[in-house]
Every structure is written in C-alpha cells, then in structure tokens.
C-alpha positions as a Python dict, from the first residue, in 0.01 Angstrom:
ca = {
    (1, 'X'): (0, 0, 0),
    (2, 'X'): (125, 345, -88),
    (3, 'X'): (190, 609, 171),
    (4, 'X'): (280, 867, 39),
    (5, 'X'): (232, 1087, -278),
    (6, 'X'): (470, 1255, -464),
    (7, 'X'): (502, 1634, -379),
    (8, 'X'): (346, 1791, -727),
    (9, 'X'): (53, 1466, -777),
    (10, 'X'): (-299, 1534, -696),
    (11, 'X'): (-605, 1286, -649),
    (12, 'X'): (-916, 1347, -800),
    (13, 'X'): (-1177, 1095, -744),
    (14, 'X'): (-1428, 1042, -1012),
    (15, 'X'): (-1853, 1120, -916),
    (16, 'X'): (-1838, 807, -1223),
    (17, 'X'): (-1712, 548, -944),
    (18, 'X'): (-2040, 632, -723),
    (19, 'X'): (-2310, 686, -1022),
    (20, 'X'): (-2120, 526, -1293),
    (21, 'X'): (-2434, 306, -1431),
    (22, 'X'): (-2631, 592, -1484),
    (23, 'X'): (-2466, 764, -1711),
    (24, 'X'): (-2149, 788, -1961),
    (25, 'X'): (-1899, 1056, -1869),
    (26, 'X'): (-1853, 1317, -2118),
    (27, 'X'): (-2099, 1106, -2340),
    (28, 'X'): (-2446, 1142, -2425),
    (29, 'X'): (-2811, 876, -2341),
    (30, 'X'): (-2815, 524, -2209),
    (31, 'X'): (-2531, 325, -2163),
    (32, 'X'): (-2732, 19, -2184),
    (33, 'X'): (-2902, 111, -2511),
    (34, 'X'): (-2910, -168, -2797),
    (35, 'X'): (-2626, -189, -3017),
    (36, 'X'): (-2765, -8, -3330),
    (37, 'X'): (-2588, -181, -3637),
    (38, 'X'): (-2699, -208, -3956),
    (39, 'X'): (-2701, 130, -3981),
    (40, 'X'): (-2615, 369, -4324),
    (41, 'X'): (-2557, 720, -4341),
    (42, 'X'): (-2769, 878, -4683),
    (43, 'X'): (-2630, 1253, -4646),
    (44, 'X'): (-2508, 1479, -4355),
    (45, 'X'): (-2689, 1803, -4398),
    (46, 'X'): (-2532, 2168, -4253),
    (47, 'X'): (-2786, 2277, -4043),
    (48, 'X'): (-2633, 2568, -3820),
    (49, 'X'): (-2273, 2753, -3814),
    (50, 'X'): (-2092, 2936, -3564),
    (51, 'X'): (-1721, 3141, -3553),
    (52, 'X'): (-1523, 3282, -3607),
    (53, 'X'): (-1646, 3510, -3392),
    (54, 'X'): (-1855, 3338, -3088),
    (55, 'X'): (-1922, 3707, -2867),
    (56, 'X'): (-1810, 3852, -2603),
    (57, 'X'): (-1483, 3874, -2787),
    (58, 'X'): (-1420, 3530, -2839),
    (59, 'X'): (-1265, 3476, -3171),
    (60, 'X'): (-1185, 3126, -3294),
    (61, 'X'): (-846, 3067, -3403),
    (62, 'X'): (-724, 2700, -3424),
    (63, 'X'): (-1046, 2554, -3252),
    (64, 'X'): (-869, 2170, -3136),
    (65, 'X'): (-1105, 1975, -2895),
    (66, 'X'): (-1509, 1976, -2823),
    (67, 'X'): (-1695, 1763, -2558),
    (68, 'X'): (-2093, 1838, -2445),
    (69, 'X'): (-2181, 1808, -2074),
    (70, 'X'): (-2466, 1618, -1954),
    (71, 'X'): (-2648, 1980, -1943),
    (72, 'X'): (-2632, 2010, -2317),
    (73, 'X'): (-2326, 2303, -2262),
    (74, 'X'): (-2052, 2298, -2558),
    (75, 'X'): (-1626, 2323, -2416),
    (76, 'X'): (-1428, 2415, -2700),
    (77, 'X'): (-1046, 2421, -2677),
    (78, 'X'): (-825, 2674, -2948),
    (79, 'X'): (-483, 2568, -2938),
    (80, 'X'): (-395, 2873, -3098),
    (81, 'X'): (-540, 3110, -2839),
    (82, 'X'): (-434, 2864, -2523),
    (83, 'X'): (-814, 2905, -2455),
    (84, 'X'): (-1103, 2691, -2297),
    (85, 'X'): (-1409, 2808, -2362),
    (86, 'X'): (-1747, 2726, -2210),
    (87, 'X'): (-2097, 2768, -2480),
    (88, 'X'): (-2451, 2757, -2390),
    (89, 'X'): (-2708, 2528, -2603),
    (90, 'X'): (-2785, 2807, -2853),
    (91, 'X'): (-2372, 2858, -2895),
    (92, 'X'): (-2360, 3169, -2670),
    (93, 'X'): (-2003, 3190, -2486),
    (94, 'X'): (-2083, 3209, -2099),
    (95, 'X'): (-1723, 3161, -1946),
    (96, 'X'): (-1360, 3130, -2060),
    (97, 'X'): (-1064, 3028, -1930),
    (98, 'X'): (-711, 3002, -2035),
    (99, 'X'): (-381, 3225, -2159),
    (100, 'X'): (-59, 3090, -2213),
    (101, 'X'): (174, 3005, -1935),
    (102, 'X'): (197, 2698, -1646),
    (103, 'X'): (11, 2881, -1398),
    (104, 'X'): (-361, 2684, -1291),
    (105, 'X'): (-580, 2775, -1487),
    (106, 'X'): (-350, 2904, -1816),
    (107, 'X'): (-271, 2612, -2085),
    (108, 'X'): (-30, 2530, -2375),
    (109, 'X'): (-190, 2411, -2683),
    (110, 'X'): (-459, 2285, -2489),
    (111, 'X'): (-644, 1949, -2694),
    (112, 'X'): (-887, 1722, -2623),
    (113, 'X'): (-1174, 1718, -2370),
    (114, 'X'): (-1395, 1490, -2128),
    (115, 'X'): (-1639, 1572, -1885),
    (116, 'X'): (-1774, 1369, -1600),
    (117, 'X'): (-2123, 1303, -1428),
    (118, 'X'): (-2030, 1591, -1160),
    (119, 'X'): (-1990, 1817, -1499),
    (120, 'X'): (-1604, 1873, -1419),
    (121, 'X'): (-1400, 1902, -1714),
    (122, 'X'): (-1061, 1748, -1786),
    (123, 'X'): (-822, 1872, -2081),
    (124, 'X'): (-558, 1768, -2201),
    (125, 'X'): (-314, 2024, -2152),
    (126, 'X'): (-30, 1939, -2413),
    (127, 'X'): (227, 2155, -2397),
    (128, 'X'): (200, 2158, -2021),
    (129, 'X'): (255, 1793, -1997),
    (130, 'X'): (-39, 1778, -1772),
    (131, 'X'): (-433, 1727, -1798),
    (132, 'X'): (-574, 2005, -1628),
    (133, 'X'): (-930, 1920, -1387),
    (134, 'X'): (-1154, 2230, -1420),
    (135, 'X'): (-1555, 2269, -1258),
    (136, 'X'): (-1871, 2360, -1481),
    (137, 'X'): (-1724, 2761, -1453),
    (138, 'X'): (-1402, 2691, -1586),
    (139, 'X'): (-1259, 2718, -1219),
    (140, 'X'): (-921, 2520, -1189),
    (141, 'X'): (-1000, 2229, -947),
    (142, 'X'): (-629, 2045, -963),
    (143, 'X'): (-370, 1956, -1201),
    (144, 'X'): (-220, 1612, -1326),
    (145, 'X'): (133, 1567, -1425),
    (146, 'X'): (252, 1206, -1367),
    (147, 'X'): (72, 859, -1278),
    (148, 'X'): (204, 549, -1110),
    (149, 'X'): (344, 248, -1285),
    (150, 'X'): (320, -128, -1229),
    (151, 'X'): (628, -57, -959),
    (152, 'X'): (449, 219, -802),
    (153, 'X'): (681, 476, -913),
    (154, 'X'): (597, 866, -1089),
    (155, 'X'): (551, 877, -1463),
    (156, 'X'): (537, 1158, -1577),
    (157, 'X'): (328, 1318, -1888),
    (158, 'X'): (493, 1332, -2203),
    (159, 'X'): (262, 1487, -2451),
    (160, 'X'): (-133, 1445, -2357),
    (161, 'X'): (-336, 1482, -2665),
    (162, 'X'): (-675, 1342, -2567),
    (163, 'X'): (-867, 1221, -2280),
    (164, 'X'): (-1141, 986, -2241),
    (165, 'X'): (-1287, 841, -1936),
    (166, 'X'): (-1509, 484, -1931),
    (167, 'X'): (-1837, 383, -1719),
    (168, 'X'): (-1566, 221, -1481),
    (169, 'X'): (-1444, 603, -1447),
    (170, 'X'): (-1106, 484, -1577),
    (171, 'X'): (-892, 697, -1762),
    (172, 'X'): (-741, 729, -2130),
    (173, 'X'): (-499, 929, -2228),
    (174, 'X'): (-378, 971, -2554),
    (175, 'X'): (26, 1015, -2486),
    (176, 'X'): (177, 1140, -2771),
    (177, 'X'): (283, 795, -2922),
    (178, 'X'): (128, 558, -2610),
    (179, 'X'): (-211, 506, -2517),
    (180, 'X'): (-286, 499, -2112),
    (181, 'X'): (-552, 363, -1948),
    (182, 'X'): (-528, 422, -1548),
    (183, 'X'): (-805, 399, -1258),
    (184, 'X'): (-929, 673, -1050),
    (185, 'X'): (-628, 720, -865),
    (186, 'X'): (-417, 722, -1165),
    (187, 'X'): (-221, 409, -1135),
    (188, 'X'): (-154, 255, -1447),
    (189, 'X'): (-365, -29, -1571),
    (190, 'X'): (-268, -95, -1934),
    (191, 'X'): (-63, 110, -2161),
    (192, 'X'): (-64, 24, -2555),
    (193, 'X'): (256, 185, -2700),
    (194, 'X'): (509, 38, -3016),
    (195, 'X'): (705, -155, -2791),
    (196, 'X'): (402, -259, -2600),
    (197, 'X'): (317, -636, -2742),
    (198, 'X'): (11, -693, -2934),
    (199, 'X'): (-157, -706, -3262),
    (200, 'X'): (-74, -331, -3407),
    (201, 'X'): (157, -80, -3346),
    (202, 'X'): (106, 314, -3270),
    (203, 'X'): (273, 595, -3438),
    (204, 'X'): (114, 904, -3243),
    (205, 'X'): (-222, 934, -3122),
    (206, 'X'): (-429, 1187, -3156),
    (207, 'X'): (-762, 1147, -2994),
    (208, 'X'): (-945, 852, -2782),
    (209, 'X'): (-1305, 773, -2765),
    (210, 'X'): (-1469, 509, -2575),
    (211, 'X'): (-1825, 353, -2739),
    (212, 'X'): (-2179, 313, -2580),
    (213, 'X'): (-2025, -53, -2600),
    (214, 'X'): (-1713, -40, -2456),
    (215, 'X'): (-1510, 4, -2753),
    (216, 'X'): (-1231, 219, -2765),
    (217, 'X'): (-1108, 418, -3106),
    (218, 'X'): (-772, 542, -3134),
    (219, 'X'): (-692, 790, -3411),
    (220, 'X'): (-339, 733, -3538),
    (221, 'X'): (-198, 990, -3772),
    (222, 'X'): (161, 908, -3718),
    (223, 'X'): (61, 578, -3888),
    (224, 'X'): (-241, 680, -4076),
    (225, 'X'): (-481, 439, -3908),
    (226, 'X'): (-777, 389, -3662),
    (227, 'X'): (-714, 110, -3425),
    (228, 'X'): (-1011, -8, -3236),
    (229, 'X'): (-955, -223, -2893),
    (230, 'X'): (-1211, -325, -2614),
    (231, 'X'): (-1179, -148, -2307),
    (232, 'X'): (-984, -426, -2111),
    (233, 'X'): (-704, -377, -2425),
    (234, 'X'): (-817, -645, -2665),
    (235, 'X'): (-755, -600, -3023),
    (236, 'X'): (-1049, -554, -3190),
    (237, 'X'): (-964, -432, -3576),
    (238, 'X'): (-736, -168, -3715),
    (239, 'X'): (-767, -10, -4083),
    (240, 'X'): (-632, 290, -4283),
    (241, 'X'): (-807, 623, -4228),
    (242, 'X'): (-585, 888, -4426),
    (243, 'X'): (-465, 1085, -4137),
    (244, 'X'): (-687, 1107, -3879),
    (245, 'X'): (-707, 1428, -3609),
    (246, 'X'): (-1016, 1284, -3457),
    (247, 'X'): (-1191, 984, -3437),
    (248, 'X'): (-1594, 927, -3244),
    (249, 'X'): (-1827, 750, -3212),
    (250, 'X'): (-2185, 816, -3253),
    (251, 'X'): (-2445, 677, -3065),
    (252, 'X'): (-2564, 427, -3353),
    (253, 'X'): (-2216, 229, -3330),
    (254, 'X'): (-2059, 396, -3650),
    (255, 'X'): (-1720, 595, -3603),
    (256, 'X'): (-1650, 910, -3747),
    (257, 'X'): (-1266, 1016, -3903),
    (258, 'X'): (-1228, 1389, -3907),
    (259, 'X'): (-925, 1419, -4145),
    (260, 'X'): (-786, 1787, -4218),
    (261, 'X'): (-498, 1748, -4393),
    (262, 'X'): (-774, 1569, -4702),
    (263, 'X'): (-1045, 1809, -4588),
    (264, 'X'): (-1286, 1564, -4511),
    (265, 'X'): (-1509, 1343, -4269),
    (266, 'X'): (-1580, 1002, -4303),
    (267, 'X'): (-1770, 739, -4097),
    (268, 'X'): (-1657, 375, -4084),
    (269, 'X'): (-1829, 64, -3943),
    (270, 'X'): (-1649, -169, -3676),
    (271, 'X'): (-1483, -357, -3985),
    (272, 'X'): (-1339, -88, -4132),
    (273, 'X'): (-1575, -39, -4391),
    (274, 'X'): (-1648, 330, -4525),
    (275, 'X'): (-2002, 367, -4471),
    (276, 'X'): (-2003, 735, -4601),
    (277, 'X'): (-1767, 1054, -4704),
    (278, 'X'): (-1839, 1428, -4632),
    (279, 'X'): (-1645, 1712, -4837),
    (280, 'X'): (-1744, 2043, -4775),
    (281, 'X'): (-1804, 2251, -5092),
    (282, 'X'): (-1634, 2562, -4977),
    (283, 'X'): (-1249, 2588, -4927),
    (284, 'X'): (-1005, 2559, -4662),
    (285, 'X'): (-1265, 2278, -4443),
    (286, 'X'): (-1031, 2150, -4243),
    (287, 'X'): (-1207, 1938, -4005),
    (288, 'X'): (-1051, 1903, -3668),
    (289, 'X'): (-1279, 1762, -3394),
    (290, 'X'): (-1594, 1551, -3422),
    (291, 'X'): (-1871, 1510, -3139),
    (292, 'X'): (-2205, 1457, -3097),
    (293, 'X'): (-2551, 1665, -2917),
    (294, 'X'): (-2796, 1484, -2761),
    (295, 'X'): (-3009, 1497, -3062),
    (296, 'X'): (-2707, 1310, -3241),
    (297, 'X'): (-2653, 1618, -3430),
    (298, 'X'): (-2257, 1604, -3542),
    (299, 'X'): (-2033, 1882, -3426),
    (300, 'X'): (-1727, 1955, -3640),
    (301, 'X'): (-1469, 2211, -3541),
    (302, 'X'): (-1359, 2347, -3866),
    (303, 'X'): (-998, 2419, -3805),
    (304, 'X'): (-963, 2616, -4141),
    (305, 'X'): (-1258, 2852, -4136),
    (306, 'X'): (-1234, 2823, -3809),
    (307, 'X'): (-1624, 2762, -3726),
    (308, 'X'): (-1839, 2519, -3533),
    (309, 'X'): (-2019, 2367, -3833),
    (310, 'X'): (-2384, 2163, -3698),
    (311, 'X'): (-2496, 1876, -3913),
    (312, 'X'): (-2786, 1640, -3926),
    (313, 'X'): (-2708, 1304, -4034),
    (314, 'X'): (-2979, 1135, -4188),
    (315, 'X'): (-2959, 790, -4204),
    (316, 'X'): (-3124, 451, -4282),
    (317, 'X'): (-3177, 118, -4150),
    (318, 'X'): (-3063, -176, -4326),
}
C-alpha cells in the first residue's frame, strides 16, 4: 500500500465510481441502449454555423477539442489562443478560461476534452505535460502531471493529446505515441505503446473515444490508421483512415474520421468499412474535432474557417 504521494501529484476521485451506471462521462443517453448496427448514413446536412467570432470577444483561431456536458453546454479548446471556452445550447459563450503560461488555470496548446457526471472538465493540456481538472465555470479544481506504474513509481506526462474516461471512471490518455488507461487514482492499468506487445503498433495518437459498447477508437496519424480495442485492451480491428485528427463514435455504433490534412469526414463501421464521405463545398474545411448533441446532431470544429459547423445526419436502416 502506498503512503505517500509525490510532492506535485494530486487525487481526483471520479462522481463516475459512485453513479457510474447511470450515465457515460462526457458522453451522451443510455449506456445500456441496444447496439444499433446495420445502420447507413444517406447525407449529412449543414444545419447551423458558428465562428469565427462566438461574442463577447471570443474569436476562434485554431479551434482543437469539443466535448458536451450532460447539461447540453458545448467546451471548445483553441490551441492557438491557449483558450477553454465554455458555450450555452444556442452557442452563446458564458465563461472562458485560459492564456498561455503553467500557472492553474492558463494552458499550452490545450487538446482534447472529457467531462464527467459531476460536470467537471478534464483537458488535455499538451504543452503543459499535464491534464488540467476544471468545474462547470471553468474554475481550476487540480492539475495532473505524472501517474504510477506497475512498480508504483511517478511517470510523468509526455505529450497528452486526448482524454477519455469509461463507465468504470477509468482513464485514457492519448500520450503522444502511447495510449494509457489508469483507474481513479491514476495508477496505471494498461498502456498500448510500439514496444508494448500486441496485434498493431502506434505511431502518435491523436484522440481517444470510448463507445456506448465499450469500444475504444484510437486515431493514429503518425501511422495513418484507426485502431479499435475493447476497453480491457483487446484487439479488436485496425484499418487505414488517411490521417486522422479525430476519431468518435456516434451513438448508432458507426465511427466518425475527421481528417484535415484531405479536408474531409468520413464514418466507418467496426470492420473498417467506409459507410459514407463528407467534403465540404467551400475551401479551406479542415475538419478538426468531431462530437455529438444529444439529438445526435454532429459537431465539427472546422480548423480552417475556423467555425463550429452543426450537421444532421440522416440515415437509414438496413
């Protein structure tokens, strides 16, 4: 049993441990819904656009990471302006946080986002080697910088991309070029890295999602590829994906590939198969983070026009 902690390591417990089977952190309806296969996407129509210019002098600049809270309130992260920034259902900015620098509260290149049942916020603070734990208001609550290994001993942070946390209220962190998964008191559980042994092999990753179903997608640029696992590690499937920023699920069990660099979006079944392929007609759509509202609505960041950009996906049953 541990003592002691290391001077600079904070706890944070989880509301998810407590409540965890009643809802998903960070993730939207029932957890124990059926899985909804079969299903094909017809068209993605854009319904509603937001940005650059949000209000209250909010400008987006290189908009990187987007999670909902189980209040229906939009976090958007801009790498570009070191800013967090917290939107209302209509899209109306109520509170910001951010600035660059290593003070709490300030970020570096901040990335991906997940919230929990008690509507904290975690994000991924990359440059800052840290994830940073914020409440509904954007007030700093603690910081991470290292976990503990299978010998009990400090890691810390290289690069966090992405975090994602499971109905257990485990974590996964996206690493730069590893994939962690560690428990509420951030000891390490299973880490999937290229000298890690299994089936595939990572380049750098990018974003993590975990499924309705326990399935976990990890977007892959360095290798151009979307590896999927089950939440206990397991491989599941791996296929090419151009290069991939973002990768999430929706709630019908497809798995949406936001991919700048080609300026598209795609959405892929658990095989691999392409299911369906967005291109936006105007220039410069760089697509840079994909998530869902809790009328399934897809959210893309759009990186190059730097916009929110609101789609419905109509789709069909098979």
């Amino acid at each position: 049993m541990r003592s002691a902690l290391p001077p600079n390591f904070s706890i944070i417990i989880p509301l998810a441990i407590v409540i965890c089977a009643c809802s998903s952190p960070g993730r939207r309806g029932d957890l124990n819904r059926a899985d909804k296969s079969g299903q094909t996407v017809l068209n993605v129509r854009l319904v509603e656009s937001y940005g650059p210019s949000l209000g209250s002098g909010i400008v987006l600049m290189e908009p990187t990471g987007a999670v909902y809270n189980e209040l229906g309130e939009l976090f958007i992260s801009d790498k570009f302006t070191n800013g967090v920034y917290r939107l209302s259902a209509d899209y109306r900015v109520i509170s910001n946080e951010g600035g660059i620098g290593t003070v709490p509260g300030s970020f570096n290149r901040p990335g991906g986002l997940a919230g929990d049942p008690a509507l904290n916020l975690y994000v991924a603070d990359s440059g800052n080697r840290r994830i940073q734990i914020l409440d509904r208001n954007l007030r700093h609550v603690r910081s991470i910088k290292s976990y503990f290994d299978d010998s009990d001993n400090p890691v810390n942070f290289y690069q966090p991309e992405d975090i994602g946390i499971d109905r257990e209220g485990n974590f996964w962190i996206a690493d730069n070029d590893k994939v962690l998964k560690l428990d509420p008191f951030y000891e390490l559980l299973l880490e999937m890295s290229y000298d890690a042994p299994g089936n595939f092999r990572i380049g750098r990753v990018s974003s993590i999602d975990i499924s309705d179903n326990d399935l976990v997608a990890i977007a892959d640029p360095g290798n151009r590829q979307i590896i999927i696992t089950t939440i206990h590690g397991n491989y599941v499937n791996e296929f090419s994906a151009g290069k991939p920023l973002c990768a999430r699920w929706d709630s019908f069990g497809l798995l949406w590939v936001a991919d700048a660099s080609a300026g598209r979006i795609e959405a892929y079944d658990v095989s691999g198969n392409m299911i369906y392929r967005h291109i936006e007609s105007v220039s410069g759509f760089k697509p840079s983070w994909i998530t869902f509202d809790s009328s399934d609505r897809m959210v893309v960041l759009d990186s190059g026009q730097r916009q929110v950009l609101v789609y419905k996906v109509i789709r069909r049953v098979l």
